[in-house]
N, C-alpha and C positions, 0 to 999 in steps of 0.2 A: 432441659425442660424442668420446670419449677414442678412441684408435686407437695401434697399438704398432706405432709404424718402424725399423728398422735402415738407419742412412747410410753406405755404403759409401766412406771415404776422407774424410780429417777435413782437409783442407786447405783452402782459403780457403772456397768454395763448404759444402765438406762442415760444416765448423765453425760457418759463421752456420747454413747449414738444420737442422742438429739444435738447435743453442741455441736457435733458433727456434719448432720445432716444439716445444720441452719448452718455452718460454713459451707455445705456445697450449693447454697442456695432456697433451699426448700422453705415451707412453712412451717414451723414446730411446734408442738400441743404436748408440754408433758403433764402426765397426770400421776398422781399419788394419792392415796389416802393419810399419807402426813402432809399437815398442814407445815409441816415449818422448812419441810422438804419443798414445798411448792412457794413458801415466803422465799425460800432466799434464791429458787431460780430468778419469782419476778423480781427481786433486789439485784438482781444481775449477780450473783454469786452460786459456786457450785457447789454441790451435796458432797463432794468427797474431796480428799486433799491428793493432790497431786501434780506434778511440774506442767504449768500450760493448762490446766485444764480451769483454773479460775479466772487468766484472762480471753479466754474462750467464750466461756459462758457467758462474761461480764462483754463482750464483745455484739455478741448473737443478739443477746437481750435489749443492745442499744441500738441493733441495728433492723429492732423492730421484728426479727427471722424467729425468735424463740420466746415462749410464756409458759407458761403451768397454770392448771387447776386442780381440783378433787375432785372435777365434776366429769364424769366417766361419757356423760350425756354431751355436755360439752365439748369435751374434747371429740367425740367420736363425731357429731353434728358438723365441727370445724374445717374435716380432715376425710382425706381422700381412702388413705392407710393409716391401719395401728400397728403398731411393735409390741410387742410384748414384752418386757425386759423385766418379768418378775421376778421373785426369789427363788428357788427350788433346795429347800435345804434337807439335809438328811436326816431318817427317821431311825431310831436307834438299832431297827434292823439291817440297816445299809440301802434300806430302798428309798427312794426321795416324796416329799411330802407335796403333793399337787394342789391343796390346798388353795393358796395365792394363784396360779394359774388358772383353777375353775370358777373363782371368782369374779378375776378379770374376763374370762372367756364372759359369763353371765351378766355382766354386766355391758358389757360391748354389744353382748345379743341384744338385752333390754330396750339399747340404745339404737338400735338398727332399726326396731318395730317402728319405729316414729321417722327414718331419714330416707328418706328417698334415694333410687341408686345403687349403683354398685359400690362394695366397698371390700376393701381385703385385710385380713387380719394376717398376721405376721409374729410367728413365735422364735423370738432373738433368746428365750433363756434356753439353759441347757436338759433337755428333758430325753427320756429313755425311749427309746424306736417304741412307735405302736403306738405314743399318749397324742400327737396330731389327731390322727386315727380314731382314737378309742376315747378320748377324753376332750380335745379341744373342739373338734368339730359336732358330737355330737350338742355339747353344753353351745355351743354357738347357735346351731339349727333348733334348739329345744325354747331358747330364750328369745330367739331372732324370727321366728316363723317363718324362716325364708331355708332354701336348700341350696348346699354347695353349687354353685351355677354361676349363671349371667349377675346375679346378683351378691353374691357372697363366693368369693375367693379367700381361702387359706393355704398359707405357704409355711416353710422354716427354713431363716435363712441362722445356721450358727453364727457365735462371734468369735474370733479368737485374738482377743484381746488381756493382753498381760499387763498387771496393776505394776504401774510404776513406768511403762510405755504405753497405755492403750493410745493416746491421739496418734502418736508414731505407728502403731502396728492398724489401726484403722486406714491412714491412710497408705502403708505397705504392706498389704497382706499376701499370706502365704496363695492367696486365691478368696474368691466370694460364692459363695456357694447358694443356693435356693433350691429346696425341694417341694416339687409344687404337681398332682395330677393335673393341674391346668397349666399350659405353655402362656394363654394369656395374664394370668395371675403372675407369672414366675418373670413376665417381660419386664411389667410392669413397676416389679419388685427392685428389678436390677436395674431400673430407671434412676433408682433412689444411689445408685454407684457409677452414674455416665464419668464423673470427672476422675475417678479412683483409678489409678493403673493397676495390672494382675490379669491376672484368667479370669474366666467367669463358669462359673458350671450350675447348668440346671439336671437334677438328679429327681429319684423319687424318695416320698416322706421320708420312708423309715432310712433307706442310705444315707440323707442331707442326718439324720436324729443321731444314725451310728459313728457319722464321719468323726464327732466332736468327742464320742467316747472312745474312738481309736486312737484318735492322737492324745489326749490326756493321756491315756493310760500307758501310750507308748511315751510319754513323757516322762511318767512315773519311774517307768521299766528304763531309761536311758539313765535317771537318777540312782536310783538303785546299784546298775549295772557299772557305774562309773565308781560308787563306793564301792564296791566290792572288788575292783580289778584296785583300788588304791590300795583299803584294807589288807591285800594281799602284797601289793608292792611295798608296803610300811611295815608289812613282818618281815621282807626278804631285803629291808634297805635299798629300796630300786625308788628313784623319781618317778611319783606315779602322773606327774603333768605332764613330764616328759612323753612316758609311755602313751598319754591320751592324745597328747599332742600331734604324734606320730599315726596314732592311730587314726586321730580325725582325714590326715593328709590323703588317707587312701578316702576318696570320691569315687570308685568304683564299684568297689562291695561294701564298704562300712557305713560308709553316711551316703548311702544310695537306696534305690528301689527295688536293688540285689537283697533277693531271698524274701519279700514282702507280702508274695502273692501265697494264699492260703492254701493247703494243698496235704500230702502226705507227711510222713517222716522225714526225718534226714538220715544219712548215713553216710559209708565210704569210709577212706581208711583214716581221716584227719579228725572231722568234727567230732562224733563221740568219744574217740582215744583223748584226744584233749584238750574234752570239756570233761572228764574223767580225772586225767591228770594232774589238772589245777586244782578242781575240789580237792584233789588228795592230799594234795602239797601246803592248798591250805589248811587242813583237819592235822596235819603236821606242826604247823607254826600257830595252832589255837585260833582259826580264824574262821567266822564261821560265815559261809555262801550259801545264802537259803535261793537266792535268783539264779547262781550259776548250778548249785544244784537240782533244781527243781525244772530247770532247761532240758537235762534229761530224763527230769521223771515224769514232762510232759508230754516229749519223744515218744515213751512208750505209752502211752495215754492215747498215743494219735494212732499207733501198732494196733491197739486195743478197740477203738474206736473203730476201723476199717475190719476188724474181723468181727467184729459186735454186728454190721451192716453186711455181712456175706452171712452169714447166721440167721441173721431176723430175714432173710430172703423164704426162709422153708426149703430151698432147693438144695440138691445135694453133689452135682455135677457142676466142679467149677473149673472156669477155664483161667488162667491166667497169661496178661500179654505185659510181658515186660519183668524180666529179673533182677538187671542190673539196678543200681539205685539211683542211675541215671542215666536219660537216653543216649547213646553213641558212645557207651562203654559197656567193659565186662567186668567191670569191680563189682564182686558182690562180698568183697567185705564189707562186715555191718550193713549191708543192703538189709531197709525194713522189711522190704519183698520175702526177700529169703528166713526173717522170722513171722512174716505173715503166713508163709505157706507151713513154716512147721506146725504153725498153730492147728492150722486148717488140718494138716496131715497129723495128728495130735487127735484131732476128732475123728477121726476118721474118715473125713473127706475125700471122695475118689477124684483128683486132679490131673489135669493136663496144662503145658506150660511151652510157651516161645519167647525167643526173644534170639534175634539174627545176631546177634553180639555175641551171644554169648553158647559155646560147642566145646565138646569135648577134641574136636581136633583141631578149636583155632584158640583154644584158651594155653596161657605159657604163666612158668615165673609163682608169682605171688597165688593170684588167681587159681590157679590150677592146683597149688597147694591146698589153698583153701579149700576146694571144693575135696578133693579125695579125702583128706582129713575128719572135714568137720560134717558136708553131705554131700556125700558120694550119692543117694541114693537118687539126688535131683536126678540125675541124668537117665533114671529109667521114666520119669513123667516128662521128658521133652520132647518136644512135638516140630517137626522139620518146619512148617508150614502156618500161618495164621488160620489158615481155612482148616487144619485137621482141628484145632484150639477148638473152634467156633464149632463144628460139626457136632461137637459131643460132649458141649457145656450147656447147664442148663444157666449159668452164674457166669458171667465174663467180667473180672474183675482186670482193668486197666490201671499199669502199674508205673508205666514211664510213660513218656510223650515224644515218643517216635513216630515221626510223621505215617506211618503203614500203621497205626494205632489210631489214628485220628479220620481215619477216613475206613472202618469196619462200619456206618451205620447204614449202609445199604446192604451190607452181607449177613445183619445181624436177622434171625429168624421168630416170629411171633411169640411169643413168651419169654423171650430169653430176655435175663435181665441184666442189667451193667450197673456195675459198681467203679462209681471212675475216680481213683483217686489223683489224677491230674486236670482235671477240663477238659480232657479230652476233645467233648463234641462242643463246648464252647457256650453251653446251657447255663442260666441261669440259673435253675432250683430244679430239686428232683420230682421223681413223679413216680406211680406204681411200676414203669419198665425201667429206671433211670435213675441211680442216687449217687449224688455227687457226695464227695467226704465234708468238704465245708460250703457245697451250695444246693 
C-alpha cells in the first residue's frame, strides 16, 4: 500500500529515508529550510555523498516518487506522515540541543490547524527517553490545536543507519522498531516497511527512545573493549586479531544475549579473579584499561546500589532468599550476596537467610573452605525454610532466581517489602511494596 510522507530535514538520515521510501513506493515530500538542500533533491541529486545513494535519489526524482520544499505548510498539506529526521546535536554539557526538533514539531502543528484529518508525526532522529513525551507532543498539541487522538498520532520509530552503508542497512535491518501509545498510529507507521524483511516491534516511547541509546553505547563499549584486549595483546606480543577472531567464534556467550539482561552483580570464582588479573598484568606492561578496569568498579557500584535500596526501605528486619551467586549452585565465592549481607551485618542489621544449595552438611571442597575461613558466622543467620525467612522479615531481599523465589508473592504479608534484584516476579517498575534493582 502506497502512503504519502513528508521527511523533515534532508541530511544524512533524512536523504536515505525519503530516497528510500520513494523506492518502496510511497510519495515523498522532503522538506528543509536550506534552500540549496531542497534545489538539488528537485535536480534529482542527493544532499550527502555516498555509494548508491546519488543514483537513488536521481532515480525517485524521475520517477515522479520524490520532491522537496521549505514549505513546512506544504509538505505537511501533501502528505499523510511526517518524519522527522532532524539534527540533534550536542550541547557543550553532553546533553543534546532540541532546538531543530521544536521547531519542526511547531511548525507541523502550525500546519495541521488548517489540514483536515488525521495525520502522524514521526520522530526518526535520535532524541533522549522522555523528549516524545515532554517536548514533541506537547509543542505539536500547543501549535496544532488538536490532542493526541483520532486526529493526531505520534510515534518514534529509531534509524539505525551507518554512514557509508545506510541504503544496505535500511533495507537489512537489525529489526524496525516503533514506539507508539497508539497501536493504530504504530500499524500504520510500519505500513511504510511492508516490502523490508526483519522483525518488526511495536514498543512504548520511551523503550523505542532507549533502544537507540543502548546499542550506540554498547557500540562504543565493544570499540573500546576491543582496544584494550589488543593494547594488552601488543604488550605481551600475542595477535590480537587472532585472539578476537576466536573470541568472536564463541555465539554463545560472547556475541550473544548471554549476560545482557539487567540485574545484580556478578560474581563466582572466574569473572572477578580475571578481570583482576588482566588489569594487573596490564599496569605491569604500562598498559592502561580504563573499560576493563572500571567493569569492576561498576560491580561494586551495583553491590552498593542494592544496599542503598534495603536502607532507604526504613525497615530493619531483612530477610534474604538466595546466597549463592547463582541459582542451582553453592559457590559463594565472590558471591555479591555474601558482600551484600556483610554490609547489611556491618550496620547492624538483624538478618535471616535461605537458600536449599547451600548447608553446612551439604557444602564440600572449596565451598566449605570458604565459608569457615572467611564467614563462618553465615551459618548462625540460616533459616531451614523459606517460610521461617518470610515469618520474620520485614525487607525480603531476592538474591537468585530459583524457581521457590519466584513464586513467594502469595506468601508475602501486608507491608513487607521486596527488593528483587533478579525479576523475580516479572514486574516491570517498582512501586512502595516492590523495588526492582534496575526496573
Amino acid at each position: 500500500m502506497s502512503v504519502s510522507v513528508s521527511v523533515f530535514g534532508l541530511g544524512y538520515v533524512g536523504c536515505v529515508s525519503a530516497a528510500c521510501f520513494a523506492k518502496e513506493g510511497h510519495a515523498v515530500v522532503g522538506c528543509d529550510v536550506s534552500q540549496s538542500k531542497v534545489d538539488l533533491i528537485n535536480a534529482g541529486k542527493a544532499t550527502i555523498v555516498e555509494a548508491g545513494n546519488a543514483e537513488l535519489v536521481a532515480e525517485m526524482r524521475a520517477a515522479g516518487r520524490l520532491r522537496a520544499t521549505t514549505s513546512a505548510h506544504d509538505a505537511v498539506h501533501a502528505t499523510d506522515i511526517s518524519l522527522i529526521a532532524v539534527g540533534t546535536p550536542s550541547r557543550p554539557n553532553g546533553g543534546i540541543d532540541l532546538g531543530y526538533i521544536t521547531r519542526v514539531c511547531e511548525e507541523i502543528g502550525a500546519a495541521l490547524k488548517t489540514k483536515p484529518g488525521r495525520h502522524i508525526v514521526v520522530i526518526r532522529s535520535t532524541v533522549l527517553p522522555g523528549t516524545t513525551e515532554e517536548v514533541v507532543i506537547p509543542a505539536l498539541e500547543r501549535t496544532s490545536g488538536r490532542k493526541l487522538g483520532p486526529t493526531l498520532g505520534v510515534c518514534m520509530n529509531p534509524e539505525f543507519l551507518r554512514e557509508g552503508t545506510s541504503i544496505r542497512d535500511f533495507y537489512d535491518p537489525p529489526f524496525t522498531l516503533v514506539g507508539s501509545s497508539d497501536p493504530d498510529a504504530a500499524r500504520e507507521v510500519l505500513e511504510l516497511y511492508r516490502g523490508i524483511e526483519g522483525a518488526q516491534h511495536v514498543a512504548e516511547l520511551r523503550v523505542a527512545e532507549m533502544v537507540k541509546y543502548a546499542c550506540n553505547s554498547y557500540h562504543g563499549l565493544k570499540v573500546a573493549f576491543a582496544n584494550e584486549i589488543g593494547s594488552v595483546c601488543k604488550a605481551l606480543a600475542i595477535d590480537s586479531h587472532e585472539v578476537m577472531r576466536l573470541f568472536c567464534e564463541d555465539t554463545k556467550l560472547n556475541v550473544s544475549a548471554a549476560y545482557l539482561k539487567p540485574g545484580f552483580a556478578f560474581g563466582g570464582s572466574c569473572l572477578p579473579k580475571d578481570l583482576r588479573a588482566i588489569t594487573y598484568r596490564a599496569k605491569q606492561a604500562d598498559v592502561a584499561t580504563p573499560v576493563l578496569a572500571a567493569t569492576l568498579e561498576s560491580n561494586q557500584y551495583q553491590i552498593k546500589r542494592a544496599y542503598d535500596m534495603v536502607m532507604a526501605t526504613g525497615r530493619r528486619k531483612v530477610g534474604v532468599l538466595g546466597l549463592a551467586f547463582k541459582a542451582g549452585t553453592d559457590d559463594l565465592r565472590e558471591s555479591p550476596m555474601v558482600t551484600l549481607i556483610e554490609m547489611l551485618i556491618g550496620k547492624g542489621v538483624p538478618l535471616t537467610i535461605h537458600d536449599d544449595h547451600v548447608s553446612s552438611a551439604r557444602l564440600i571442597g572449596a565451598n566449605k573452605e570458604f565459608i569457615e575461613k572467611e564467614i563462618p558466622h553465615i551459618w548462625t543467620l540460616m533459616r531451614p525454610t523459606v517460610a521461617e525467612v518470610l515469618a520474620d522479615a520485614e525487607v525480603v531481599v531476592i538474591g537468585n532466581g530459583s524457581p521457590e523465589y519466584r513464586g513467594i508473592q502469595k506468601s508475602l504479608a501486608p507491608g513487607q517489602v521486596v527488593v528483587d534484584l533478579v525479576r523475580a516476579f516479572g514486574k516491570k517498575a517498582s512501586d512502595a511494596q516492590y523495588q526492582g534493582i534496575c526496573w
